[in-house]
C-alpha positions in Angstrom: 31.6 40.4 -32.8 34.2 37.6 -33.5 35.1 37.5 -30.0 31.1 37.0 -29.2 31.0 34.2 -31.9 34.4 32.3 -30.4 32.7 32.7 -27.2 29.3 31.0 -28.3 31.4 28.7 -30.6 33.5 27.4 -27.1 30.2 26.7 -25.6 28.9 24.7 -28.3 31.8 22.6 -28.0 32.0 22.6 -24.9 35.2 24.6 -23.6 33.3 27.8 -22.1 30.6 27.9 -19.5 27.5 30.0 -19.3 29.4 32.0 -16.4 31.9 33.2 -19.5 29.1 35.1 -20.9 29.1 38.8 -20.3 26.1 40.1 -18.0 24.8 42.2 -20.7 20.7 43.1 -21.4 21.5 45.0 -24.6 23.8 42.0 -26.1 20.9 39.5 -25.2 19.0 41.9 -27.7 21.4 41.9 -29.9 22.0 38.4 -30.3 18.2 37.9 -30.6 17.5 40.0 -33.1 20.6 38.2 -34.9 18.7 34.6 -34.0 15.5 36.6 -35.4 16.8 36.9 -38.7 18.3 33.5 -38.9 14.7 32.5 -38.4 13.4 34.2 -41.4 16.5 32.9 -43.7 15.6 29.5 -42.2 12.1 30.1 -43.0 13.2 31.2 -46.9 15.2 28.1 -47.6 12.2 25.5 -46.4 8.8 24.8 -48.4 7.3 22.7 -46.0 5.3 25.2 -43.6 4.4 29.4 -44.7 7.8 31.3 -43.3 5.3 33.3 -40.4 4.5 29.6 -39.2 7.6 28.5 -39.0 9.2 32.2 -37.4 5.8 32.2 -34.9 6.6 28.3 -33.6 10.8 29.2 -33.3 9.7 32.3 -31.1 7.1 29.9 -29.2 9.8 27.4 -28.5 12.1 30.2 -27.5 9.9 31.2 -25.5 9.3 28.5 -23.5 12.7 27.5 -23.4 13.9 31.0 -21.8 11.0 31.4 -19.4 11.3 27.4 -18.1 14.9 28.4 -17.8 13.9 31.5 -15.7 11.6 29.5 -13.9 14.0 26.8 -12.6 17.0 29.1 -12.0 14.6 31.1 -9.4 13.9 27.7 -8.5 17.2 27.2 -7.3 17.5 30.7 -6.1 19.5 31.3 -8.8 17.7 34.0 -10.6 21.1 36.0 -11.5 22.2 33.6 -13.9 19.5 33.8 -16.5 20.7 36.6 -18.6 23.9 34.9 -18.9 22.2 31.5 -19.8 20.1 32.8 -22.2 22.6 34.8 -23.7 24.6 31.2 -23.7 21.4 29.1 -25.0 20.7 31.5 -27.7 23.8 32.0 -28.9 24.8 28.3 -29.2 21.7 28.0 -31.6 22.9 31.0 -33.5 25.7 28.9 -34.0 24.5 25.6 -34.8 21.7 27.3 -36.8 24.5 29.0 -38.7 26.1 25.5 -39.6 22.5 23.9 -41.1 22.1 26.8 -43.6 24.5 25.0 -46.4 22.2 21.9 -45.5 19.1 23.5 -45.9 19.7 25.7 -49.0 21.6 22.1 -50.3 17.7 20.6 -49.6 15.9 23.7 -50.8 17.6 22.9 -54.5 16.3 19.1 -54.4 13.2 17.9 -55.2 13.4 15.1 -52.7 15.6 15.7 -49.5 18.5 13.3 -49.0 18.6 10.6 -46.1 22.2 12.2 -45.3 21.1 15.7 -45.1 18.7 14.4 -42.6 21.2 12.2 -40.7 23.1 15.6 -40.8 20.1 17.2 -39.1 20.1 14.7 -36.7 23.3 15.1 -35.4 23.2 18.6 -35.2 19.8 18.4 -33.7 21.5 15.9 -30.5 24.8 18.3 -30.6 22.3 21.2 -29.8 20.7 19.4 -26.8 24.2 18.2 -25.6 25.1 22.0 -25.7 22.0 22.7 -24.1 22.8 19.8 -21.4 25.8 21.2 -20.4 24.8 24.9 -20.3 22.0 23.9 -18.0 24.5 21.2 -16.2 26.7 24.8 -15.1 24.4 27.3 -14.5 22.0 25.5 -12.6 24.6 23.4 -10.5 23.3 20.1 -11.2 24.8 16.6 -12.7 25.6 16.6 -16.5 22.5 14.1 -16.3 20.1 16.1 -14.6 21.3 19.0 -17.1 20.4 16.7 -19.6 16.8 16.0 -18.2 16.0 19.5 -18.1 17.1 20.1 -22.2 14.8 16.9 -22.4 12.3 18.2 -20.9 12.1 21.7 -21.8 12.6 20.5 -25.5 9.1 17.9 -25.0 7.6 21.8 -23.1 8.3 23.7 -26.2 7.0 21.1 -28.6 4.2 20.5 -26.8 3.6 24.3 -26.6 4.2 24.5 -30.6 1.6 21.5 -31.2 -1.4 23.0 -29.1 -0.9 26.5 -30.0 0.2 26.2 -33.8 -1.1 22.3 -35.1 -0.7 23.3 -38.3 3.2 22.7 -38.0 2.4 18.9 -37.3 -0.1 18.5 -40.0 0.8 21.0 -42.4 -0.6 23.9 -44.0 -4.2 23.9 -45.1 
């Protein structure tokens, strides 16, 4: 497991590639179910939106991300890559999901949440879609900006998926 977690650590920063990742279906599972309960400890530490909300729009967002990723890689004719970039694209937000649990259980204990816990999510928020740019920058074999353009855009796809199929995570419960 620590080797997994260096591996998707490297890619987060940069210094692995989405062609490091082993070709494995059951370790995709694996590292899903992992993401999975991240979700739910996510969903525990916030107030804002009921925790099945919030779980329902992460799976919708994955989804959309993974199957836009399918959809260009066959694109490209490069169909054989997406266990291996998903693997990577998942586990990078294990990891970066894993560093905002101190800030959120930090913003869970406030009443009001801090502007530099925000900031914090910020930048965590752009590291994720520089990650993102990069995995899709080497696996698709395209420009770091083109890989860039298509975290962009598969980010504004999964919102807009979240918005029309679950509103009540833009306006709130009720």
């Amino acid at each position: 497991m620590t080797v997994l977690m260096t591996l998707f650590w490297r890619l987060a920063i940069f210094r692995a590639s989405p062609e490091n990742a082993p070709y494995s279906p059951s370790l995709l599972a694996l590292v899903l179910a992992g993401w999975f309960v991240l979700q739910l400890l996510v969903g525990s530490l916030q107030t804002a939106l009921p925790i099945g909300v919030l779980v329902s729009s992460q799976l919708l967002s994955l989804a959309v991300v993974l199957a836009g990723t399918g959809l260009l890689l066959s694109f490209k004719g490069l169909q054989g890559r997406w266990l291996q970039t998903a693997l990577s694209l998942v586990g990078v937000d294990v990891i970066l999901t894993l560093l905002s649990l101190p800030l959120l259980a930090l913003n869970a204990s406030m009443e009001q949440s801090l502007s530099a816990i925000e900031l914090l999510y910020l930048v965590l928020v752009s590291w994720q879609l520089a990650a993102q740019s990069f995995i899709y920058h080497r696996s698709l074999n395209v420009g770091p900006f083109l890989g860039l353009g298509v975290a962009m855009t598969l980010l504004v796809a999964s919102y807009a998926g979240v918005v029309l199929l679950l509103p009540e995570v833009v306006t709130g419960p009720g």
